[in-house]
N, C-alpha and C positions, 0 to 999 in steps of 0.2 A: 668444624674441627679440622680443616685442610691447614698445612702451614704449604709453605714450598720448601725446595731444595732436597727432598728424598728426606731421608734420616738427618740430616743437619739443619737444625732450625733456629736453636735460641744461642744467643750471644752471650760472649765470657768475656772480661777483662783480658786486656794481654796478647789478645790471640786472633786468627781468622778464622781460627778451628770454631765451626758452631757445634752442637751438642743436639741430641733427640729429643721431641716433644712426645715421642710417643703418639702420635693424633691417631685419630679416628679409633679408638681404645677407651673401654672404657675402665678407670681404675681399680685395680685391685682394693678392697675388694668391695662388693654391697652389702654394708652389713643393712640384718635385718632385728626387730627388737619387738617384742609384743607386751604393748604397755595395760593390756588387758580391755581396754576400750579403745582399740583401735592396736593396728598394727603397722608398722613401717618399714620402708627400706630407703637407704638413703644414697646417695653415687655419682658420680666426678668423671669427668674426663676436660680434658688441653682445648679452649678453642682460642685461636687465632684474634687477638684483641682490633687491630688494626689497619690489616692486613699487613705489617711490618712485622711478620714473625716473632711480635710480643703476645707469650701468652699468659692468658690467666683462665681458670676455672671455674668450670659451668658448675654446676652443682643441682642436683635438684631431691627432692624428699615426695616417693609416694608414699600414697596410706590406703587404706580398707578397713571396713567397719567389724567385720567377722570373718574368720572362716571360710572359705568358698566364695565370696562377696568380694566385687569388681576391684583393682585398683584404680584409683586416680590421683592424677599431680594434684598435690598439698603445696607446696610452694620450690619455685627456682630462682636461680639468679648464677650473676658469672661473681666470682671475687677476682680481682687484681692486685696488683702493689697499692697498698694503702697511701703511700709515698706521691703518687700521682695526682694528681690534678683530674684525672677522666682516664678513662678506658681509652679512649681515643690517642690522648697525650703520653700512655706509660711508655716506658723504654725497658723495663726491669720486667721481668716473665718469673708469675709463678704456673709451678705446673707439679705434677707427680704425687698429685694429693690424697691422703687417706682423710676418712672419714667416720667417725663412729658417734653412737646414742649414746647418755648414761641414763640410768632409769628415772631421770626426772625430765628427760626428755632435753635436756639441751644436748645441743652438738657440737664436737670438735672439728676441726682442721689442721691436720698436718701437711705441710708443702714443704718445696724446697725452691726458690729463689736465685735466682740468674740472670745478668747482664751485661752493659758496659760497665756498672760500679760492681756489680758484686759477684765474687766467687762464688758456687754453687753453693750452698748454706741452705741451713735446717730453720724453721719458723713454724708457731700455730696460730693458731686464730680459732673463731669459735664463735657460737651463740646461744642467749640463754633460752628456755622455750615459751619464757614470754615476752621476747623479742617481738616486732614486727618482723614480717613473714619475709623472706628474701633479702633477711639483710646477718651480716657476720658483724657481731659489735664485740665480741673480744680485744683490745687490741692486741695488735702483730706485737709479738714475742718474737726475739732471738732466739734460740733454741745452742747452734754450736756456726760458728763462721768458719767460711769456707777458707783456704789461701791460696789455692792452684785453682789451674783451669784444665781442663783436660783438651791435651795438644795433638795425641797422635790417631785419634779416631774421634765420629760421633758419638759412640755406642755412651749412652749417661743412662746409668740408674735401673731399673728394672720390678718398677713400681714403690710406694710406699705402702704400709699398712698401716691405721688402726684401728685398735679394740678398745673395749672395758675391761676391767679388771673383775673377774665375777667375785673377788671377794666383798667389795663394799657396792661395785656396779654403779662407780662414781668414778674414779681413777680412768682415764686412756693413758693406754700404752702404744706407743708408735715407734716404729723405727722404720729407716729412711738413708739408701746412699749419702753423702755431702763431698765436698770439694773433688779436684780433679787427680791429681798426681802425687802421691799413690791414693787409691781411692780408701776413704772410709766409710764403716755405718756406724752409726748412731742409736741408739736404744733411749728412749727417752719418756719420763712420765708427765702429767699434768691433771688437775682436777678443775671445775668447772662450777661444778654442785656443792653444795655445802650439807655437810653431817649435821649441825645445829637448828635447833627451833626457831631459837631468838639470834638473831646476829644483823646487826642494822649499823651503818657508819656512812661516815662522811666521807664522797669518794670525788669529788670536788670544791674549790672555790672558784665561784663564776664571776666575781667581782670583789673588788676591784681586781681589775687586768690589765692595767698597765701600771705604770710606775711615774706618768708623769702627769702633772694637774694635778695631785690630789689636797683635799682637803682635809677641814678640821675637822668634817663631821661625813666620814666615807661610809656606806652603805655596803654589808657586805651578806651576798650570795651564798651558799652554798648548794649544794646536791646532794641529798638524803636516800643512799640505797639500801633497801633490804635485801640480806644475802641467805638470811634463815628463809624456815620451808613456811613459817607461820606469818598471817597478816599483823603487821603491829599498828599501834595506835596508839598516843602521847605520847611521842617521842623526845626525852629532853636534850636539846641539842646545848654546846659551850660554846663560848666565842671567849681566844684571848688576844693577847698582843702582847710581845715581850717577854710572854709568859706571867703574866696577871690578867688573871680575869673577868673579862668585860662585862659577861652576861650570861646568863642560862637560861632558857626557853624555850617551848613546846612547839612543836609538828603533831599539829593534833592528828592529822591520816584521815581513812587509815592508808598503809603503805601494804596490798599486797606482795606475797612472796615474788624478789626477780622485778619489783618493780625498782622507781626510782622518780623523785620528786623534788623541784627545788623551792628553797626555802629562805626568808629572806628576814635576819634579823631587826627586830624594833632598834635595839641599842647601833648607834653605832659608832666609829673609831677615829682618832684622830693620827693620820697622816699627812701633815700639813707641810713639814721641815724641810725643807730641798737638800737633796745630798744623806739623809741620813736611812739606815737599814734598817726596814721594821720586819718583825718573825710574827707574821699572824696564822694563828690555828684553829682550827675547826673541828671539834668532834662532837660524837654521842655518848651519851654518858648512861 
């Protein structure tokens, strides 16, 4: 977690002025959450990606079985700019991250985002908890963009926080410094978990992906997630084009809760015409 240069570490647009990573800190705050069979806490702090005073955030989640009974690391990892190509390659530093549970166990991340392109700016990220273990598949959200850089010290920021919301214990609430001159905060909500049993959609098409080649008879993909808390099974998925529709057919599953599966229609479409725009759709029905 060392950067160099004292208190001036991450780059801003505009300016020579660099800004604090805050290092060797560990983030405000840990939260902790007792899911009843098993207990957690979870906590962030700035490490140095590159050694080029790019950073991004360590993160890691312990657990324990009971009461009085040992912790141990459940899973870590660092996140960076999504933007990047590698850790090695980023330019853009996030850092000042808060971190919270909701009670179905996925977690969020709020940061704040800084470089040569970007003014300090608000963002989250996140993961479901049956994700693979050390990885943030939220994608990066906007949150609020920065416009200044802060010019006449380093002093940036002085932690982010967040929480749940105890009234659904689904909701994070985070707030977080952003931009430099004059400074602002931000107050901001986001959910993660879904209140629903049933709630299953189409949250990609994987094919066709590009737009040139194609033909009279294109083969098309999709991605079938479930967002409810229940396992579904036959799922009728639609296929159109132009808005008429092609075909309707089964995902037979099942698809546990937070999972995700793709799915690849019998029927398929004619994009043959060069030069002309087709509107193909994907849902559940």
């Amino acid at each position: 977690s060392e950067f160099t240069g004292g208190f001036s570490n991450l780059e801003q647009p505009g300016t020579a002025q660099r800004i604090d990573a805050i290092m060797g800190a560990v983030m405000y705050m840990t939260n902790y959450y007792d899911f009843g069979t098993h207990q957690s806490i979870i906590l962030n702090f700035p490490v140095d990606l590159n050694n080029n005073n790019v950073s991004g955030i360590r993160w890691a989640e312990l657990r324990r079985t009971g009461y009085g009974q040992p912790w141990s690391l459940y899973q870590e990892s660092t996140f960076y700019d999504p933007n990047a190509a590698s850790a090695a390659t980023a330019t853009e530093s996030v850092f000042m991250g808060g971190m919270a549970f909701d009670s179905q166990g996925n977690i969020a991340l709020g940061y704040t985002k800084t470089g040569p392109s970007t003014f300090p700016s608000l963002y989250y990220t996140g993961r479901m908890a049956s994700d693979a273990l050390g990885t943030m598949t939220v994608a990066e959200t906007l949150v609020v963009a920065g416009t200044t850089s802060v010019t006449t010290n380093d002093r940036y920021g002085d932690y982010g926080q967040a929480v749940r919301d105890p009234n659904d214990d689904l909701t994070f609430w985070v707030t977080s410094e952003y931009t430099g001159q004059p400074r602002n905060t931000r107050v901001y909500s986001f959910k993660l978990g879904n209140d629903f049993n049933t709630d299953v959609g189409v949250s990609a098409i994987l094919q066709p992906s590009t737009g040139s080649g194609l033909t009279a008879t294109e083969t098309v993909q999709v991605t079938i997630e479930n967002f409810g808390l229940d396992a579904q099974s036959n799922i009728p998925v639609e296929l159109k084009l132009d808005g008429n529709t092609v075909a309707t057919e089964t995902y037979a599953g099942p698809l546990a809760s937070g999972a995700s599966a793709n799915f690849t229609f019998a029927a398929t479409v004619d994009l043959s015409t060069a030069g002309q725009t087709y509107n193909l759709e994907a849902c559940t029905t």
